[in-house]
C-alpha positions in Angstrom: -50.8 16.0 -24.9 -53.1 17.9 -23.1 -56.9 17.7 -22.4 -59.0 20.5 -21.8 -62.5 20.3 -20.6 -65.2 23.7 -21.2 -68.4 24.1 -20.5 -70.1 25.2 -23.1 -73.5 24.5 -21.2 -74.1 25.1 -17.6 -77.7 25.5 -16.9 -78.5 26.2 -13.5 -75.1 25.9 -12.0 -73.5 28.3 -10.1 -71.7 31.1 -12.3 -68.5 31.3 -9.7 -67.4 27.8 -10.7 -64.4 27.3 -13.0 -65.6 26.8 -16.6 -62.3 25.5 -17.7 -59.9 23.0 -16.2 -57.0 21.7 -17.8 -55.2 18.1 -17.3 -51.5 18.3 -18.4 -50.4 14.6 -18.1 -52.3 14.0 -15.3 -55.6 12.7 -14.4 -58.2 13.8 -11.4 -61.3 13.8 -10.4 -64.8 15.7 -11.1 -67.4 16.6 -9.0 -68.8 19.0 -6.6 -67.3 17.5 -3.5 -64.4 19.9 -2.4 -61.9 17.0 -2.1 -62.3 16.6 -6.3 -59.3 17.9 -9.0 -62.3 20.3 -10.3 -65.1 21.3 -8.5 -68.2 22.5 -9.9 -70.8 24.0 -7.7 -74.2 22.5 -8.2 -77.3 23.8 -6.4 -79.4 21.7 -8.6 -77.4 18.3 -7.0 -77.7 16.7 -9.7 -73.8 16.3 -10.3 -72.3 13.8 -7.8 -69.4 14.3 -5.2 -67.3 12.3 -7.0 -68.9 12.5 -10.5 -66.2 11.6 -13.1 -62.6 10.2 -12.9 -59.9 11.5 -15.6 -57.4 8.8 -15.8 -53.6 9.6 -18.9 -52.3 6.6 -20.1 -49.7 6.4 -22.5 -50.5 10.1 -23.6 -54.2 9.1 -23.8 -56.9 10.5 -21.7 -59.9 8.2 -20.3 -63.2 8.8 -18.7 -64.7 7.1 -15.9 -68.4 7.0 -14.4 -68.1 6.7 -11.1 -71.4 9.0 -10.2 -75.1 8.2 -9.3 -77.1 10.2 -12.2 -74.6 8.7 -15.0 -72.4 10.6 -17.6 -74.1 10.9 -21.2 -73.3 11.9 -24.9 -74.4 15.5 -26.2 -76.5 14.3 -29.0 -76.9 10.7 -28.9 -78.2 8.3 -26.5 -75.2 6.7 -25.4 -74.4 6.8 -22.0 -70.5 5.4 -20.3 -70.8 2.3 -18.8 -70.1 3.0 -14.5 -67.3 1.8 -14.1 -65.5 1.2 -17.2 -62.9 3.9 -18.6 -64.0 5.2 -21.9 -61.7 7.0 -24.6 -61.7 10.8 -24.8 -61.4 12.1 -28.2 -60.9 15.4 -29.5 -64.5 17.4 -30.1 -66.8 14.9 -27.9 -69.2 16.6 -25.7 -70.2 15.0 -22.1 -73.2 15.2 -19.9 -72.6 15.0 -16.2 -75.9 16.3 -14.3 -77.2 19.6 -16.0 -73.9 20.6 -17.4 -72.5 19.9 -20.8 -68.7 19.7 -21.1 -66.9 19.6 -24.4 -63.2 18.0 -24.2 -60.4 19.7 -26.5 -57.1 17.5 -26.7 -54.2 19.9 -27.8 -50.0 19.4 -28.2 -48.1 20.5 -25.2 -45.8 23.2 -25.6 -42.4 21.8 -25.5 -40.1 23.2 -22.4 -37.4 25.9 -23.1 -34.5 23.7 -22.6 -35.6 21.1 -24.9 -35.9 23.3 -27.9 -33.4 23.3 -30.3 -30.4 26.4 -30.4 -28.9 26.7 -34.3 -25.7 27.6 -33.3 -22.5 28.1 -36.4 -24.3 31.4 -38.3 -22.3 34.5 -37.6 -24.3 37.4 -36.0 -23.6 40.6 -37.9 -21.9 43.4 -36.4 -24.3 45.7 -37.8 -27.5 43.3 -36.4 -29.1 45.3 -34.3 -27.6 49.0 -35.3 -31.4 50.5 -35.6 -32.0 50.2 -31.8 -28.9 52.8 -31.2 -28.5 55.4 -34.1 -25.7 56.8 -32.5 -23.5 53.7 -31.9 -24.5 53.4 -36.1 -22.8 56.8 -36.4 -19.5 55.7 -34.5 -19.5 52.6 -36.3 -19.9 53.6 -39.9 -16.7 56.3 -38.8 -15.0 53.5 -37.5 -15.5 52.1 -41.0 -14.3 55.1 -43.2 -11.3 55.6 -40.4 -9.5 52.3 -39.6 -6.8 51.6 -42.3 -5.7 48.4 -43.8 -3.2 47.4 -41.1 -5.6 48.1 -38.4 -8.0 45.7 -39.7 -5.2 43.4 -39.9 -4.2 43.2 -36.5 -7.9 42.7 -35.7 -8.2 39.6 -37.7 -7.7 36.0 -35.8 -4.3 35.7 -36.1 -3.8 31.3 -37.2 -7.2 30.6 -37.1 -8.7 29.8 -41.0 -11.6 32.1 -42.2 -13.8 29.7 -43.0 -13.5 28.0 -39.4 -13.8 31.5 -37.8 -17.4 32.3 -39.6 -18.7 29.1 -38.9 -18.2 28.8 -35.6 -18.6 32.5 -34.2 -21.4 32.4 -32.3 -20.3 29.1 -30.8 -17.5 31.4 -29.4 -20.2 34.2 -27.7 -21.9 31.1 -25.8 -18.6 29.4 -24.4 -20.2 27.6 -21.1 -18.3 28.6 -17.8 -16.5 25.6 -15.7 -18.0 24.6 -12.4 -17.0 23.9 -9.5 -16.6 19.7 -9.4 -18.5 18.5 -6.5 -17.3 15.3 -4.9 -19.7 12.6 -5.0 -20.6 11.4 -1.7 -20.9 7.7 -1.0 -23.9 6.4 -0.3 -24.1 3.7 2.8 -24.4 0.1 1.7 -28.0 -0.9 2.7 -28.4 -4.1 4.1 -28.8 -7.4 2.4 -32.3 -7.9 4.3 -35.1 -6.8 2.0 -37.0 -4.2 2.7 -40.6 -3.7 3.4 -42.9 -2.4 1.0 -44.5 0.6 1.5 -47.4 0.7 4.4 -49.6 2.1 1.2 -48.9 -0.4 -0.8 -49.7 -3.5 2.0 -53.2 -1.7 2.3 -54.1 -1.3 -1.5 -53.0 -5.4 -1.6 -55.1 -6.6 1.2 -58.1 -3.9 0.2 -57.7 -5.5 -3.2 -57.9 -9.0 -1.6 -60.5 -8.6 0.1 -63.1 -7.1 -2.5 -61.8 -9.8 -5.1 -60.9 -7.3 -7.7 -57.5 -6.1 -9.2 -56.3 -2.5 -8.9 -53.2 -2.8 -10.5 -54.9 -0.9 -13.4 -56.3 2.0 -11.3 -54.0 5.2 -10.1 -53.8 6.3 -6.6 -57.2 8.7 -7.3 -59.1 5.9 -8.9 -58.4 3.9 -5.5 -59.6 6.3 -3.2 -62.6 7.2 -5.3 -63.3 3.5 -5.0 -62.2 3.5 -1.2 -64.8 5.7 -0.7 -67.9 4.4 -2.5 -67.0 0.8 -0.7 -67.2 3.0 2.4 -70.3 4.8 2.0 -72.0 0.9 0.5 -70.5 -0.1 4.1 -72.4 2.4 6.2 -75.7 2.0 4.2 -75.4 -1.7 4.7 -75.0 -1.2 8.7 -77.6 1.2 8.8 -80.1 -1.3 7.1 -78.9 -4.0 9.6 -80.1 -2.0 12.3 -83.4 -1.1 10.8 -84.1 -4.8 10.2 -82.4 -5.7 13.6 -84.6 -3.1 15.3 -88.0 -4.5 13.1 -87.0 -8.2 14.3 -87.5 -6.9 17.9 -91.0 -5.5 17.4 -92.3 -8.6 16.0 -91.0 -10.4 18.4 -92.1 -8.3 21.3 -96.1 -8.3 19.7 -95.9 -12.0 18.8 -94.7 -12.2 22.9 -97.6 -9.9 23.7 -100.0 -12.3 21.9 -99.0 -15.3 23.2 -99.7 -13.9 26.7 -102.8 -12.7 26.3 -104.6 -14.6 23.7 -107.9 -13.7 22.1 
């Protein structure tokens, strides 16, 4: 299954950005940050770096909030809930900032390999005679020229008709043998468990530490949420310092007072 997002309303946004982006199995990120799955460029600003997170589970697609402005419904007044993933159906029509994106769910196309080959019906000699009119002229002489005991030594000689016609184009697609490859033996690892990955250990303790469980988020969602928590980290310190910096003042003109009173 496949989801496709259009605009179909883009008022004020900048004409070179990609009005379509397709997510084949995948999910991704929206936003006008350049790090994002689809960027849309957004002089208004009103559509976040990190504005929307597309998450596929079992062949279903699911939106996320994860802006500042919020993500709406065309023609209602229901808005997603930050935070929490949100079905996408076929035909709904979202609101991120000034543009309006409709979302189109459609089959995927299955790959070549995978599609079936009827194999057992006989191609006819005469299939594709049009394409050369004179190999049809040589052929229809061949016809009105070659006797009865030519065309007997042409036939299959111990092989039954019926077996012959059924399986004649199985004979034109006879697979060639390879070449056998000897399989290489592999070194028996060590009893000792291994290590999990470095990425893993961090995405436990990062998980430990804010009290919530990732397990249900995908790599994306985690660094999306990585860097909100950074950017609520810095905005924290900076209005430490602020306060720190007011704590001095008072002190320093409550000092000034008490030296100098009246």
């Amino acid at each position: 299954m496949r989801l496709v997002f259009e605009v179909s309303e883009a008022a004020g946004a900048d004409p070179v950005s990609t009005v379509r982006k397709v997510f084949d199995g995948v999910g991704g990120v929206i936003g006008r940050g350049s790090g994002c799955d689809w960027v849309i460029h957004d002089p208004s600003r009103l559509l976040s770096s990190h504005h929307g997170l597309v998450g596929y589970r079992e062949g279903r697609y699911f939106l996320t909030d994860i802006s500042s402005n919020g993500i709406g419904m065309a023609g209602s007044c229901e808005r997603l809930h930050k935070g929490q993933a949100r079905l996408i159906e076929d035909g709904d029509v979202f609101e991120l900032g000034a543009l309006s994106i409709r979302a189109r769910l459609m089959e995927s196309s299955p790959p070549l390999r995978e599609q079936t080959i009827i194999t057992g019906v006989p191609i006819p000699d005469d299939a594709f005679l049009a394409l050369d009119p004179l190999r049809a002229l040589d052929l229809e002489h061949q016809r009105h020229s070659t006797s009865d005991e030519l065309a007997a030594l042409n036939a299959g000689v111990g092989e039954p008709g019926e077996w012959a016609d059924r399986h004649a184009a199985d004979r034109e697609h006879v697979a060639m043998p390879c070449r056998f490859e000897p399989i290489k033996e592999l070194p028996v690892a060590d009893s000792v468990a291994t290590a999990p990955p470095p990425d893993d250990v961090f995405w436990t303790e990062f998980a430990a530490a804010l009290g919530l469980d990732l397990g249900r988020l995908d790599h994306v969602a985690r660094k999306a949420l990585a860097i909100k928590v950074a950017r609520l980290c810095r905005l924290e310190v900076e209005r430490l310092q602020h306060s720190r910096a007011f704590e001095e003042q008072v002190r320093l003109i409550s000092t000034l007072h008490s030296d100098y009173p009246g």
